[in-house]
C-alpha positions as CSV (number, residue, x, y, z in Angstrom):
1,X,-1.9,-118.8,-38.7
2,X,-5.6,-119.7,-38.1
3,X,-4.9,-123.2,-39.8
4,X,-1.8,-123.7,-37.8
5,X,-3.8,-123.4,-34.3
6,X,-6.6,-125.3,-35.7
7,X,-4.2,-128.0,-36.1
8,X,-2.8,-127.5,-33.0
9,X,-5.9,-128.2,-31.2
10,X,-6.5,-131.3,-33.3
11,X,-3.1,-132.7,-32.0
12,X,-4.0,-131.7,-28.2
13,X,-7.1,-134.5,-28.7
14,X,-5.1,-137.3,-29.2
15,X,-3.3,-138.2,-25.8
16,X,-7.1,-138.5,-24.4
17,X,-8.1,-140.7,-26.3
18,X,-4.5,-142.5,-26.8
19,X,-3.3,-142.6,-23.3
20,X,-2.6,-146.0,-20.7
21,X,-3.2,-146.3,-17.6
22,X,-0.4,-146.5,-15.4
23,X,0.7,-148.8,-12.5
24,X,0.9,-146.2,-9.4
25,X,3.3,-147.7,-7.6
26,X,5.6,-146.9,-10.2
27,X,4.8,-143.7,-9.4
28,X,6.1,-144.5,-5.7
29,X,9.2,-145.9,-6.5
30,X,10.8,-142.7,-8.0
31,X,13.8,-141.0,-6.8
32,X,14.2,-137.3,-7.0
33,X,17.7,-136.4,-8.4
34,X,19.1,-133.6,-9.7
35,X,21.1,-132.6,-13.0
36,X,24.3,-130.2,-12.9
37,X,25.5,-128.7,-16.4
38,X,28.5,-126.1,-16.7
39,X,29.4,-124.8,-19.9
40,X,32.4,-122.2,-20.7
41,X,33.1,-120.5,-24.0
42,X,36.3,-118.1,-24.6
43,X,37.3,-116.8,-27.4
44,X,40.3,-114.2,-28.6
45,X,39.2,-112.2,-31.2
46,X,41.5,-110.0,-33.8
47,X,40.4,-107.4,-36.3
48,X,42.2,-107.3,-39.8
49,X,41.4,-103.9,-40.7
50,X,43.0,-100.9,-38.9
51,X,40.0,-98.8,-38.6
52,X,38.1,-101.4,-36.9
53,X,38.0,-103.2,-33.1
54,X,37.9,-106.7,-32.3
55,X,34.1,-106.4,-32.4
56,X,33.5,-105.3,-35.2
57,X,33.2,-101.4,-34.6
58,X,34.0,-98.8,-37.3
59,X,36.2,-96.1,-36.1
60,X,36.7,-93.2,-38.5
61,X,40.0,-91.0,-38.4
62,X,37.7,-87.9,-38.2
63,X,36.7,-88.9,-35.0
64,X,38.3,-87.3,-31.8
65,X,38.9,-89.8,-29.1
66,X,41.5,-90.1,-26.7
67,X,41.1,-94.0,-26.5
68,X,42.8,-96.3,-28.6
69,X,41.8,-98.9,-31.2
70,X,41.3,-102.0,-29.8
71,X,41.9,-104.6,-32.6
72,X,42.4,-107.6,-30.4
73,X,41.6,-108.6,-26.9
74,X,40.4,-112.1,-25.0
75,X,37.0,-112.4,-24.0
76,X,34.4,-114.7,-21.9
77,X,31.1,-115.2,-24.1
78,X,29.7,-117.5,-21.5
79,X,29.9,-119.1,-18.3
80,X,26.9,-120.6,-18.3
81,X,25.4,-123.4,-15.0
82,X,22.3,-125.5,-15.5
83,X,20.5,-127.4,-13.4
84,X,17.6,-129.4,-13.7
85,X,15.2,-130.9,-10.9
86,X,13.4,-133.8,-11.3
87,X,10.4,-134.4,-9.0
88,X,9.0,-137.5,-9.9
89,X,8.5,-139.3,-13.7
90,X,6.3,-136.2,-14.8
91,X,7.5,-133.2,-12.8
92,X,11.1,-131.8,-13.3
93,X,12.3,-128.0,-13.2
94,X,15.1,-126.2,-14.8
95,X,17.2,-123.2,-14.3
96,X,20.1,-121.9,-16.7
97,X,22.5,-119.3,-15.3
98,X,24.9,-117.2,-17.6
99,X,27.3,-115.5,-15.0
100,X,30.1,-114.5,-17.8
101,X,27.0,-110.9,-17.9
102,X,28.8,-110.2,-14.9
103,X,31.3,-108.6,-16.3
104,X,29.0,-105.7,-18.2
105,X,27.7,-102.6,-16.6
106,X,24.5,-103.6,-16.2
107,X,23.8,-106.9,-15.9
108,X,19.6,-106.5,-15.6
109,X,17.7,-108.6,-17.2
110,X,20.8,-110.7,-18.6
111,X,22.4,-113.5,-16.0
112,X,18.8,-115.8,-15.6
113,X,18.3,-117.4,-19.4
114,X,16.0,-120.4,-18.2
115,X,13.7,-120.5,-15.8
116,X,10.7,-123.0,-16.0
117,X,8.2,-126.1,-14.8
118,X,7.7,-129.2,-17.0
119,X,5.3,-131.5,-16.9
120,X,5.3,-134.6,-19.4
121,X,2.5,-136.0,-19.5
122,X,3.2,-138.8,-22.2
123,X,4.5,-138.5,-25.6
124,X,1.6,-136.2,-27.0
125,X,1.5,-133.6,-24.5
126,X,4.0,-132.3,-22.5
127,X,3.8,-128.5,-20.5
128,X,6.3,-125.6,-19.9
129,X,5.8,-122.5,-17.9
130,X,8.1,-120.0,-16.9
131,X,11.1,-118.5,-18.8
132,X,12.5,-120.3,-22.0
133,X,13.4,-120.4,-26.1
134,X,9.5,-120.3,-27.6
135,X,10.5,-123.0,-30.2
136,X,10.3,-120.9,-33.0
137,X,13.6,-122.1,-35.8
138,X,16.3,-124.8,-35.5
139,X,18.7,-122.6,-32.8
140,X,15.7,-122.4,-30.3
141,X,16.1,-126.2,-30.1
142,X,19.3,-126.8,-29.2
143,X,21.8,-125.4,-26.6
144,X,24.8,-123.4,-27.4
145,X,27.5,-126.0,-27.3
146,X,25.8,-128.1,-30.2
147,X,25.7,-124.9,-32.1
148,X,28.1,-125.7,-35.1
149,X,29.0,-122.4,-36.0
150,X,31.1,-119.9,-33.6
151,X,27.8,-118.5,-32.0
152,X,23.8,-117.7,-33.2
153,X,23.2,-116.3,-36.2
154,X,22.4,-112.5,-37.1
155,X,19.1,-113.1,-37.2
156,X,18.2,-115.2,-34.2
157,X,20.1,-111.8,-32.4
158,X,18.0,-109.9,-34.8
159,X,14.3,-111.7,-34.1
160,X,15.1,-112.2,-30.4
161,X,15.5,-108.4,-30.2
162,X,12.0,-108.1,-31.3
163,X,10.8,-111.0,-29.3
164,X,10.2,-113.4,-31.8
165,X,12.8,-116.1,-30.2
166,X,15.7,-116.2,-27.6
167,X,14.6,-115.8,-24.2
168,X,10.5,-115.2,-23.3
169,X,8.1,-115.6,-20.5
170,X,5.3,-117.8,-21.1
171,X,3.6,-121.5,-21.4
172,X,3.8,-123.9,-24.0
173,X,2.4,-127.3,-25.3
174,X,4.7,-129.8,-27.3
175,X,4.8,-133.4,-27.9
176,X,4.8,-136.0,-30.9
177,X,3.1,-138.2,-32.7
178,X,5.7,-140.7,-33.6
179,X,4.0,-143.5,-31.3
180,X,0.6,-143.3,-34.0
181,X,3.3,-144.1,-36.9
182,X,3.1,-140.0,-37.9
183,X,6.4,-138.5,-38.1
184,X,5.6,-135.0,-36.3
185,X,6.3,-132.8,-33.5
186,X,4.8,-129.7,-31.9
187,X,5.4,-126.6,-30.4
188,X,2.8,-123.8,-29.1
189,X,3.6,-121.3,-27.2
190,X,1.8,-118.3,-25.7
191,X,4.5,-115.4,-23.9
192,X,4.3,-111.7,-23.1
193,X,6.4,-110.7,-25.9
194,X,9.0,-108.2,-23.5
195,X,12.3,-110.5,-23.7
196,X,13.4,-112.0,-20.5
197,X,13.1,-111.0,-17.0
198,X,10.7,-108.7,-17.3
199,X,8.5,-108.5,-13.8
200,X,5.2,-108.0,-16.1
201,X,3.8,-107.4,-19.1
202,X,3.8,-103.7,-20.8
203,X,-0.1,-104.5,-22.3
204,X,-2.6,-107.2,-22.7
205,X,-1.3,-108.8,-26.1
206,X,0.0,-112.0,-26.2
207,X,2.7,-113.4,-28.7
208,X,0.9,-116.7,-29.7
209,X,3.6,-119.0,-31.8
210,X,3.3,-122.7,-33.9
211,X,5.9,-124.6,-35.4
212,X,5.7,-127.9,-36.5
213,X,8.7,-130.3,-37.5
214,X,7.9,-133.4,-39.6
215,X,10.4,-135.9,-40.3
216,X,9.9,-138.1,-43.0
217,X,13.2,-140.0,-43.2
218,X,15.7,-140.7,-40.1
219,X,17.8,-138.0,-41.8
220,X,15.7,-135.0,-42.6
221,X,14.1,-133.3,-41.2
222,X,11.5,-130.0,-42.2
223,X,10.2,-127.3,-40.1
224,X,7.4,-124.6,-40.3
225,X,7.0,-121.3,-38.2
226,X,4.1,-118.8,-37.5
227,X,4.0,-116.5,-34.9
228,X,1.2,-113.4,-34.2
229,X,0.7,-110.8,-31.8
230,X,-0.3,-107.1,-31.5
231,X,1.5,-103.4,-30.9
232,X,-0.4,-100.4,-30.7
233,X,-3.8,-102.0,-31.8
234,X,-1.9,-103.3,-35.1
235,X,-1.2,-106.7,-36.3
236,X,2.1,-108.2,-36.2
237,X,3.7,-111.1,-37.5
238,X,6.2,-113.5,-38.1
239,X,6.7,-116.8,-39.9
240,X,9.2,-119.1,-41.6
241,X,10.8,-122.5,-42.7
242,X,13.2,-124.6,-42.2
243,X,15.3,-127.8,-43.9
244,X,18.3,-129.7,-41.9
245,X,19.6,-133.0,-42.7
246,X,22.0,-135.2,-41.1
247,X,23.5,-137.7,-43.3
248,X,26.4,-140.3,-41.9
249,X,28.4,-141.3,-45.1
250,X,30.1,-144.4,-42.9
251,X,31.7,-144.8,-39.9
252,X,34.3,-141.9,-40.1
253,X,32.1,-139.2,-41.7
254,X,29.1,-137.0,-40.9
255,X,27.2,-134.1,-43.1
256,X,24.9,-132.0,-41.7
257,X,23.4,-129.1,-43.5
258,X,21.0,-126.4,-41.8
259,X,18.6,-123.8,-43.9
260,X,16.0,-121.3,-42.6
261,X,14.9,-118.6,-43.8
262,X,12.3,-116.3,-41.5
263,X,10.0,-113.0,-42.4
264,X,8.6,-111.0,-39.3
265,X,7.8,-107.2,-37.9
266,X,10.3,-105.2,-36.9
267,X,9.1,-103.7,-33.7
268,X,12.3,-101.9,-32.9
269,X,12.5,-100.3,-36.0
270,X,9.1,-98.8,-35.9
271,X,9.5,-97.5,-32.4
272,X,12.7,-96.0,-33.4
273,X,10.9,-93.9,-35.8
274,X,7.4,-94.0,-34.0
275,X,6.1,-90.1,-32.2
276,X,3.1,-91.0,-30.0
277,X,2.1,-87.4,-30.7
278,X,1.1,-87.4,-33.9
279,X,-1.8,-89.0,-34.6
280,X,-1.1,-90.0,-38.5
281,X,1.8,-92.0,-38.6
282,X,3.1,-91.7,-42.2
283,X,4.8,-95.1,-41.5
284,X,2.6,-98.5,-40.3
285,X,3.8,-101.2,-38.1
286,X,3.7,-103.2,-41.2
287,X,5.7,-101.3,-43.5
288,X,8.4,-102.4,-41.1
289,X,9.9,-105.8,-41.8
290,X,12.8,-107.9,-41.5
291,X,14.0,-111.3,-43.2
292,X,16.9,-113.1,-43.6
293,X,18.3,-116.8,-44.9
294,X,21.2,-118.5,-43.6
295,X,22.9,-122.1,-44.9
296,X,25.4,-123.7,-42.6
297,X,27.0,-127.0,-43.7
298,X,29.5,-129.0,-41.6
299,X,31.8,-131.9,-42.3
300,X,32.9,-133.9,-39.6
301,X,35.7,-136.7,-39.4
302,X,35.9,-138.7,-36.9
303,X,39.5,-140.0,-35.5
304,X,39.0,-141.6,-31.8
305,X,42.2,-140.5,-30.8
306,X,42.7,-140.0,-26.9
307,X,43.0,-136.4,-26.8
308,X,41.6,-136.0,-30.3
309,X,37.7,-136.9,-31.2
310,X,36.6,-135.6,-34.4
311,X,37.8,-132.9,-37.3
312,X,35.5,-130.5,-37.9
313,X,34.8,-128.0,-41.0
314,X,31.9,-126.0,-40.7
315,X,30.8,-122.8,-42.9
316,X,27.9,-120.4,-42.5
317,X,26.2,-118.1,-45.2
318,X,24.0,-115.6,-44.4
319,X,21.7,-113.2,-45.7
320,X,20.0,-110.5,-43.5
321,X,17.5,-107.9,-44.5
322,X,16.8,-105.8,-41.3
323,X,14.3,-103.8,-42.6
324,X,13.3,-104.4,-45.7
325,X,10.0,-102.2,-46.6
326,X,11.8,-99.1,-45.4
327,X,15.4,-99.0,-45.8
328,X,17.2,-102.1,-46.7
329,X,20.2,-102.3,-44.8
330,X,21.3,-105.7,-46.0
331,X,24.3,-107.5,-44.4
332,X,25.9,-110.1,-45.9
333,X,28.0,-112.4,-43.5
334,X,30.5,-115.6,-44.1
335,X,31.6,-117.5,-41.5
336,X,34.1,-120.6,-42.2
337,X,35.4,-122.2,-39.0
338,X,37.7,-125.0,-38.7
339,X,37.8,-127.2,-35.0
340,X,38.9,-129.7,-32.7
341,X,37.2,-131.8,-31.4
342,X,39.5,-133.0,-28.0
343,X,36.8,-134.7,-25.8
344,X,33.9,-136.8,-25.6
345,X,31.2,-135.4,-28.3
346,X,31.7,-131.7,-28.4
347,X,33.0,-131.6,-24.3
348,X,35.8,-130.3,-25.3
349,X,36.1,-128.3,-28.6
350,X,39.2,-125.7,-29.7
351,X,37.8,-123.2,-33.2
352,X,39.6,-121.4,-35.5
353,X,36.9,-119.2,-37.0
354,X,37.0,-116.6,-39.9
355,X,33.8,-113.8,-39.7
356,X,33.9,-111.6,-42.5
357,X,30.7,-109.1,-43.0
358,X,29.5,-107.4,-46.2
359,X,27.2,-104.6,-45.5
360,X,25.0,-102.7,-48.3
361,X,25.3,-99.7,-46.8
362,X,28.5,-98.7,-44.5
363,X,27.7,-96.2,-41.8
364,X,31.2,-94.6,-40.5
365,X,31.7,-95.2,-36.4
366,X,28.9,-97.8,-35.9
367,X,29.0,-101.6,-36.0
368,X,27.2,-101.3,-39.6
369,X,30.7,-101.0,-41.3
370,X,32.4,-103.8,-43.7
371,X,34.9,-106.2,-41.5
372,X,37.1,-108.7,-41.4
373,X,38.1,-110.9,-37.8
374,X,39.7,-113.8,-37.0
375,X,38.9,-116.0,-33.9
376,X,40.5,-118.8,-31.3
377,X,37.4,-119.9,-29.6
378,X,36.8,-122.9,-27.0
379,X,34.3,-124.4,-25.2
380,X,34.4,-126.6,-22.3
381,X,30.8,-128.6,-21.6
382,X,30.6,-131.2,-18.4
């Protein structure tokens, strides 16, 4: 990690001694104007097995329950609004909304996902401040509806519980070098390490994360991640890598293939097992970690139809460790999912979507039990 922020710093000299004076009166001669996204996903989800709900819940015949077995029901996975500010050429704002959390019980620290302040300074340096994805893997950099699966995978859920990614508050520094003929980009970030919407930070550690992307042909692209931080005067960490390539075979057909694999702490694990009152844990901080690999590779054919875009075949194979020092619950997961593409490029998308999950260890009445569901899913963007 040391050689990552060293590097780091070495990139933040360049704008100052790259950078062009500008004509103010461009400066004048900028409008504000403001950006409006909406984004809705839906989905009806079915459960093949008898014993288990449409999400994915074991329920034993043992167990005493006057409720039913749901095995298939409609659902709203997001509703999401987004809107983005823009001051002048420099200064813009955004916030992203997710009012489909409505519908749960408690609905704290779930509706705001983005909240921040960006300043771009030029190419080479650009800030962030507030509440956002701390660029660390390929699904922090892109937003939901370019996603070519049916949603995240297990362990982007898995490291955003433990606040390696998904939602943070913090700063960050990114930019490129493309402009001195060096295919790279930057990320660092610096966040509390609490999740999102948090009114302050529960101690004085700082998550401190560095990923760089370098892209040595127009179509591929590679990606490195390090992230460090502290709990309970013990070092944690996480780190990983990352391979996607986007290859256009001709004018009808597109491959893209995604791989990452990440390695970091399990902090919920360890406090699920940590007693403040004994003073010699038998168990470490680090003796608690999780990893995971995932491959998803989409074909896409495109038909320029009116009502009728593109054909799409994606499939996902993943491979998650939670905790993999201590008890290695490993889940095994495929995901094929076959879509429409109806309008514009991905404004309008219908899924059919197969999620079929192979656990190590089957745990009867929890969502740690072998499954099999079938999905409808679409997705309106504007």
């Amino acid at each position: 990690m040391k050689i990552f922020i060293q590097a780091f710093f070495a990139l933040l000299m360049l704008p100052f001694y790259a950078q062009q004076p500008q004509d103010s009166s461009l400066f004048a001669e900028f409008e504000k104007r403001m950006q409006l996204k909406a984004l809705v996903v839906g989905r009806y989800a079915a459960s093949f097995d008898e014993n288990i709900d449409f999400e994915g819940n074991h329920f034993s015949e043992e167990l005493e329950t006057d409720q039913e077995i749901v095995n298939n029901s409609f659902q709203m996975e997001y509703v999401r609004f987004s809107t983005s500010f823009y001051i002048n050429d420099r200064i813009s704002t955004s916030i992203l909304l997710n009012l489909a959390n409505f519908s749960n019980e408690s609905v704290s620290r779930k509706v705001l996902e983005n909240a921040f302040v960006q300043y771009k300074m030029n190419p080479y340096l650009n800030f962030r401040l507030g509440q956002f994805r701390p660029y660390f893997g390929l699904e922090d950099l892109h937003p939901f509806q370019l996603n070519n699966s049916y949603r995240w995978s297990n362990q982007y859920f898995l490291f955003g519980q433990n606040a390696w990614q998904s939602f943070q508050i913090g700063a960050a520094v990114y930019g490129d070098l493309f402009q001195n003929k060096i295919p790279l980009k930057y990320y660092f970030t610096v966040y509390n390490g609490n999740n999102r919407n948090q009114r302050q930070d529960n101690d004085n550690h700082k998550n401190y994360s560095l990923r760089l992307e370098l892209l040595p042909l127009d179509i591929v692209q590679f990606g490195i991640n390090g992230a460090i931080t502290k709990k309970n005067q013990q070092n944690a960490n996480a780190y990983g890598a990352d391979l996607k390539i986007n290859y256009p075979v001709n004018s009808s057909w597109e491959i893209d293939a995604h791989m990452e694999y990440k390695r970091g702490t399990n902090f919920t694990a360890y406090n699920d097992l940590f007693d403040p009152h004994i003073l010699e844990q038998e168990l470490q901080l680090n003796d608690f970690y999780m990893e995971g690999i995932y491959s998803l590779i989409r074909a896409k054919k495109y038909v320029h139809l009116p009502y009728l875009k593109a054909l799409e075949f994606s499939i996902r194979q993943e491979y998650l460790d939670t905790n993999s020092q201590v008890t290695g619950d490993i889940l095994r997961s495929h995901i094929p999912m076959f879509s429409l593409v109806l309008a514009g490029d991905y404004d309008a998308k219908l899924s059919f979507v197969g999620v079929f999950y192979d656990y190590q260890k089957n745990f009867e009445n929890t969502s740690q039990y072998d499954s099999n569901r079938g999905l409808i899913q679409f997705q309106v963007a504007f």
